[in-house]
Backbone as JSON Lines, residues from 0, in Angstrom:
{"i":0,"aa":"X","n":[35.7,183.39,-50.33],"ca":[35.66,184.75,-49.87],"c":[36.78,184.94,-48.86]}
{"i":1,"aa":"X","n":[38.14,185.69,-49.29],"ca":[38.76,185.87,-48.41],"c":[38.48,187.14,-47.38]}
{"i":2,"aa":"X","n":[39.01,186.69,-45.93],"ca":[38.62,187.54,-45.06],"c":[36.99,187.28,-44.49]}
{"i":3,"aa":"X","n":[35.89,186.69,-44.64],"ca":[34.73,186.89,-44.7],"c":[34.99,186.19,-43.03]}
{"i":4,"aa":"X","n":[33.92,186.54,-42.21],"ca":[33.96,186.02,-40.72],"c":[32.8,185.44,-40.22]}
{"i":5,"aa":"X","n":[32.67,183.91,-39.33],"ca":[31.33,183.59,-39.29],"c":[31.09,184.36,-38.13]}
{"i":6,"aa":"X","n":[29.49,184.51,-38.11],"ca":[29.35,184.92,-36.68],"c":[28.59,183.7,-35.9]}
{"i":7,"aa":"X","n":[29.17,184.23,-34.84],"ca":[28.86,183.24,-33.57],"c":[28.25,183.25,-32.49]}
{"i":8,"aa":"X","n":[27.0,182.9,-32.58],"ca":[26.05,183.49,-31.19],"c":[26.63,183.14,-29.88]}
{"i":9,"aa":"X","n":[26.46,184.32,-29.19],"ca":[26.88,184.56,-27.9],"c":[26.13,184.49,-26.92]}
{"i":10,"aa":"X","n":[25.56,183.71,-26.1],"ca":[24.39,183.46,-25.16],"c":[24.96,183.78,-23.83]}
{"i":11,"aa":"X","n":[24.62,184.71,-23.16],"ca":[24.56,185.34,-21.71],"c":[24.21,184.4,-20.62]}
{"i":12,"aa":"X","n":[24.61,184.84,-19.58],"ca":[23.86,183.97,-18.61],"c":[22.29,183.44,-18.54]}
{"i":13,"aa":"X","n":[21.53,184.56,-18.61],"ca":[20.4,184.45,-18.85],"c":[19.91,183.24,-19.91]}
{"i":14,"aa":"X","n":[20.34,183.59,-21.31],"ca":[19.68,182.36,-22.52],"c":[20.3,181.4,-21.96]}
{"i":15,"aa":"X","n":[21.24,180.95,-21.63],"ca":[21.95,179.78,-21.22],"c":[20.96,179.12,-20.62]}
{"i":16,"aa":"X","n":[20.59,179.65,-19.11],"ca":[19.85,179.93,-18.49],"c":[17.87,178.92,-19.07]}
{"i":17,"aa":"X","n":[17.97,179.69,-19.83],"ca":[16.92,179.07,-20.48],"c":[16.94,178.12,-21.51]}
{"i":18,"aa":"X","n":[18.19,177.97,-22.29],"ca":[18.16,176.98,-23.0],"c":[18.37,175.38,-22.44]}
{"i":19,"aa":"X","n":[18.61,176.09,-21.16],"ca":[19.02,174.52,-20.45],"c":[17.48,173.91,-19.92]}
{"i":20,"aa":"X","n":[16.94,174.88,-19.36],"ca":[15.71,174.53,-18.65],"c":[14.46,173.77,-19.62]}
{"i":21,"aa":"X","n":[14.69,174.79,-21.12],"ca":[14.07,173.95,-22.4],"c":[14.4,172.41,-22.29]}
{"i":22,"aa":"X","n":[16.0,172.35,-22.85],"ca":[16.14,171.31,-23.55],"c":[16.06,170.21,-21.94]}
{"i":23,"aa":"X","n":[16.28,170.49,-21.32],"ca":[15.95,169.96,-19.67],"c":[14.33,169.18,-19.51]}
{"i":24,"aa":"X","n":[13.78,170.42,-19.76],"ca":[12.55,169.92,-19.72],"c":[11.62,169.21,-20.97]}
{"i":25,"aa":"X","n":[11.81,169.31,-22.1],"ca":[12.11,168.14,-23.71],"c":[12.39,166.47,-23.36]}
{"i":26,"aa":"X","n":[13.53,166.63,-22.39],"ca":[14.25,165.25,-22.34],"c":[13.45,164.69,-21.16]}
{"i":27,"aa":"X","n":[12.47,165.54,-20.31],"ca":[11.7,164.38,-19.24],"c":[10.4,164.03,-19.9]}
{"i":28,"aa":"X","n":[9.9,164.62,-21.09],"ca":[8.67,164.14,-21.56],"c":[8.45,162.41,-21.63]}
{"i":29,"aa":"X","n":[9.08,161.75,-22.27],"ca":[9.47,160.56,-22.5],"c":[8.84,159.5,-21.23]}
{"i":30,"aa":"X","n":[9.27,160.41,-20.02],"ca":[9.22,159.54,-18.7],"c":[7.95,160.12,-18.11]}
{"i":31,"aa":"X","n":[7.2,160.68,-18.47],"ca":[5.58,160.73,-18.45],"c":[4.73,159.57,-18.42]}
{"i":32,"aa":"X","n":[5.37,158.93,-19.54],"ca":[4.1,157.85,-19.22],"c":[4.55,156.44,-18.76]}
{"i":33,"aa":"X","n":[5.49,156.6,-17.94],"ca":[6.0,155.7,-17.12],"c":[5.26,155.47,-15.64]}
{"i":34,"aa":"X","n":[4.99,153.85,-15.53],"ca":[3.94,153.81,-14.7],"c":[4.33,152.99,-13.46]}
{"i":35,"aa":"X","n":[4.11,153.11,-12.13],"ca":[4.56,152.21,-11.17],"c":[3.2,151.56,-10.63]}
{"i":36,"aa":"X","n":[2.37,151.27,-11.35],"ca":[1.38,150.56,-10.9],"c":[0.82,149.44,-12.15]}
{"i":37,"aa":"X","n":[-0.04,148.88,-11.42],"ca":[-0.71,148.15,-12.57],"c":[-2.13,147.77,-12.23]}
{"i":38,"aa":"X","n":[-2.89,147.28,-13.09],"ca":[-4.24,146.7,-12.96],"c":[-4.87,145.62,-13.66]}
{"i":39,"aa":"X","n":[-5.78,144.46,-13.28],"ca":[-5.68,143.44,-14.05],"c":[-7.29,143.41,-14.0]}
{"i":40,"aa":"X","n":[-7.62,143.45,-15.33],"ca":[-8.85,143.55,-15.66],"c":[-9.12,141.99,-15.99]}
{"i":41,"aa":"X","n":[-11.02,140.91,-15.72],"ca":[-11.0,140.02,-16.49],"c":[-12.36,139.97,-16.06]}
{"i":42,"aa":"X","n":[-12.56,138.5,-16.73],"ca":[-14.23,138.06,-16.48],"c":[-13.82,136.23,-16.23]}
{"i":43,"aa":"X","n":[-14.09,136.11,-15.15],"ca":[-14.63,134.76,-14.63],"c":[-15.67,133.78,-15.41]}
{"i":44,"aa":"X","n":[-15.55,132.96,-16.34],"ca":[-16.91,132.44,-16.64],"c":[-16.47,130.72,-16.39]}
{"i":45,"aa":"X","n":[-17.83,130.0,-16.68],"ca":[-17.69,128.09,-16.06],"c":[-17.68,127.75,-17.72]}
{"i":46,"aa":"X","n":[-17.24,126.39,-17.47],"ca":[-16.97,125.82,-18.72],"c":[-18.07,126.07,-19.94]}
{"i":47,"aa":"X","n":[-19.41,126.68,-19.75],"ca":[-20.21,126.74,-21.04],"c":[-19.94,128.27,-21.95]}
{"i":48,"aa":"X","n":[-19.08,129.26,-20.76],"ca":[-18.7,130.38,-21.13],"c":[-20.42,131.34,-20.79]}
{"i":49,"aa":"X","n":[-20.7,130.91,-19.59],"ca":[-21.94,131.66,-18.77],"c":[-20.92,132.82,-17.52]}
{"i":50,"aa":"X","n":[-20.9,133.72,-17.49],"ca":[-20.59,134.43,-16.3],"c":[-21.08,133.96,-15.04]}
{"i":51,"aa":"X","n":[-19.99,133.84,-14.27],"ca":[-20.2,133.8,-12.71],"c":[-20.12,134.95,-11.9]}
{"i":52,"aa":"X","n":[-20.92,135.28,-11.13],"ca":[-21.49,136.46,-10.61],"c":[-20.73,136.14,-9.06]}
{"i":53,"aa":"X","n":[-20.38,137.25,-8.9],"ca":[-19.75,136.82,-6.63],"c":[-18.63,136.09,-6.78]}
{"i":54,"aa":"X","n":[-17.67,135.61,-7.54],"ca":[-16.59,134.68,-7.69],"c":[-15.58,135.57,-7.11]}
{"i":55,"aa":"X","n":[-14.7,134.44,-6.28],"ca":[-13.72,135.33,-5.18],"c":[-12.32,135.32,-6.34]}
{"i":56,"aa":"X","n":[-11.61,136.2,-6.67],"ca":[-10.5,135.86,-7.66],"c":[-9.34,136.75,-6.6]}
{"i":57,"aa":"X","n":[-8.42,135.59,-6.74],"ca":[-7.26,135.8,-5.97],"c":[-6.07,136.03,-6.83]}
{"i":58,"aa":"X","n":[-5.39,137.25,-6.94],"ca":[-3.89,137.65,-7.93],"c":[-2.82,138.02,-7.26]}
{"i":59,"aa":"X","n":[-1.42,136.74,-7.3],"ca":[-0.35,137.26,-6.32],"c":[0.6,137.39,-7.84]}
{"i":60,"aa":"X","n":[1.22,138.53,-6.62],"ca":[2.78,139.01,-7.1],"c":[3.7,138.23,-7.2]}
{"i":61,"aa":"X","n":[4.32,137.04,-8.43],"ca":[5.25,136.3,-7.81],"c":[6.43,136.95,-7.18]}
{"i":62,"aa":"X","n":[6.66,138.2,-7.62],"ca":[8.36,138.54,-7.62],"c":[7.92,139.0,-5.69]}
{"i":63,"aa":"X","n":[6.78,139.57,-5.24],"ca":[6.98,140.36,-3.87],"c":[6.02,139.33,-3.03]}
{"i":64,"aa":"X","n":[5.29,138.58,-3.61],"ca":[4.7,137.38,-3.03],"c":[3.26,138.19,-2.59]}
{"i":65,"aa":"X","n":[2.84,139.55,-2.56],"ca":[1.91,140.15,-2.19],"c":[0.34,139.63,-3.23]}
{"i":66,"aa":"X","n":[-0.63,139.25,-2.11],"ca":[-1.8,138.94,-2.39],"c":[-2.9,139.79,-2.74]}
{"i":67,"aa":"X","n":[-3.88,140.18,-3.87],"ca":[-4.48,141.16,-4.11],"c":[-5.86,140.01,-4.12]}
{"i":68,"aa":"X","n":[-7.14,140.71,-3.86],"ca":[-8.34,139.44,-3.96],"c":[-9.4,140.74,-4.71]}
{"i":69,"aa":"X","n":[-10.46,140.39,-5.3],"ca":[-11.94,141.37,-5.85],"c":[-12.57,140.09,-6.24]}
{"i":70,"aa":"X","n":[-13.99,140.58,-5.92],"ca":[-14.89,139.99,-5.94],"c":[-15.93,139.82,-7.31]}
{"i":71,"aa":"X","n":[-16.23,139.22,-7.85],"ca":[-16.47,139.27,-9.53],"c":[-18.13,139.82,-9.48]}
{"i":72,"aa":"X","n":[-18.41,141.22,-10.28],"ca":[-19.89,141.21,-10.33],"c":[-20.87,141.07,-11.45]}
{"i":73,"aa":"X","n":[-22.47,141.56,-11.44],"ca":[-23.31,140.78,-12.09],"c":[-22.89,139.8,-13.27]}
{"i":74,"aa":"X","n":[-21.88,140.52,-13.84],"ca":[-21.34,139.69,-15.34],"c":[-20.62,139.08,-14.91]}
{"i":75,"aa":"X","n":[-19.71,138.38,-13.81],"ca":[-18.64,137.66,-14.04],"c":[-17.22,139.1,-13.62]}
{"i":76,"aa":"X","n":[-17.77,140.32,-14.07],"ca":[-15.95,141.18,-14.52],"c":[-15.67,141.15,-12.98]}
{"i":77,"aa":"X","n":[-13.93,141.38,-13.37],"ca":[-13.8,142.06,-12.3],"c":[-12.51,142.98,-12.12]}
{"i":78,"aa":"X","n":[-11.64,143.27,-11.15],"ca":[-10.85,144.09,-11.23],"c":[-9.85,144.42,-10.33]}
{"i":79,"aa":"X","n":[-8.12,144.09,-10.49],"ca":[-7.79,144.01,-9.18],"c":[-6.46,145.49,-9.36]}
{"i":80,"aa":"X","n":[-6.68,146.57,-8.93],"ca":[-5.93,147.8,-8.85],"c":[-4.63,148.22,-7.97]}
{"i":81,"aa":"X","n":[-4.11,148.79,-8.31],"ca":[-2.6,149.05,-7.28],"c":[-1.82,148.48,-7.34]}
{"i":82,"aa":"X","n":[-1.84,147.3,-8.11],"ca":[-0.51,146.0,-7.89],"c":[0.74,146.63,-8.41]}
{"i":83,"aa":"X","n":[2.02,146.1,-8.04],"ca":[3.47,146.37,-8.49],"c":[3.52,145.15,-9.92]}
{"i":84,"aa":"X","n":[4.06,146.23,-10.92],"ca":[4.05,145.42,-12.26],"c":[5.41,144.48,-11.94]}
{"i":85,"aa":"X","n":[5.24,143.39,-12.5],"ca":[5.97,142.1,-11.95],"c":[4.87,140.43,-12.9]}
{"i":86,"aa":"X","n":[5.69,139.63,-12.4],"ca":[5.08,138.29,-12.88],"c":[4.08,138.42,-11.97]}
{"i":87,"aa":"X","n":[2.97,137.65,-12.58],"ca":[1.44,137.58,-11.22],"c":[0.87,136.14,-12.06]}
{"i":88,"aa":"X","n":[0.45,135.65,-10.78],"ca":[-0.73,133.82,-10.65],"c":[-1.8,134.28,-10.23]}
{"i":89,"aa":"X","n":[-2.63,133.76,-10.95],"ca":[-3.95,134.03,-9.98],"c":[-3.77,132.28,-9.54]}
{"i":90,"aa":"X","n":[-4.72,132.36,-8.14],"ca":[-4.56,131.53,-7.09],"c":[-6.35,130.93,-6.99]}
């Protein structure tokens, strides 16, 4: 087609405006479920695989050296919350 002309959308301040804030706000979804904590769930039991009830369980941070302790209940579970995700020993 000679002569034929594309057209070319023209976005104002305004759409600009909003197309940025879209595609802006699209690209942080991703980093939603990014987490700066951690938690270490378990159960304590003695060699017959019986739960120990009241057991003191101690979980360090190797990388920050920080000590977290919980106390194990009726079943043995227990639960240590807030830690910085990193290598961890229990002690």
């Amino acid at each position: 087609m000679r002569g034929s002309r594309i057209n070319v959308l023209k976005f104002g301040p305004m759409e600009r405006a909003l197309v940025a804030l879209l595609v802006g706000g699209l690209c942080t979804v991703p980093l939603w479920g990014q987490a700066t904590t951690s938690a270490i769930l378990g159960t304590v039991t003695d060699a017959s695989g019986a739960a120990i009830p009241a057991a003191a369980v101690q979980v360090k941070n190797l990388g920050t050296g920080l000590t977290q302790s919980a106390d194990t209940d009726s079943q043995g579970r227990f639960r240590v919350s807030d830690g910085c995700p990193g290598r961890i020993g229990t002690l």
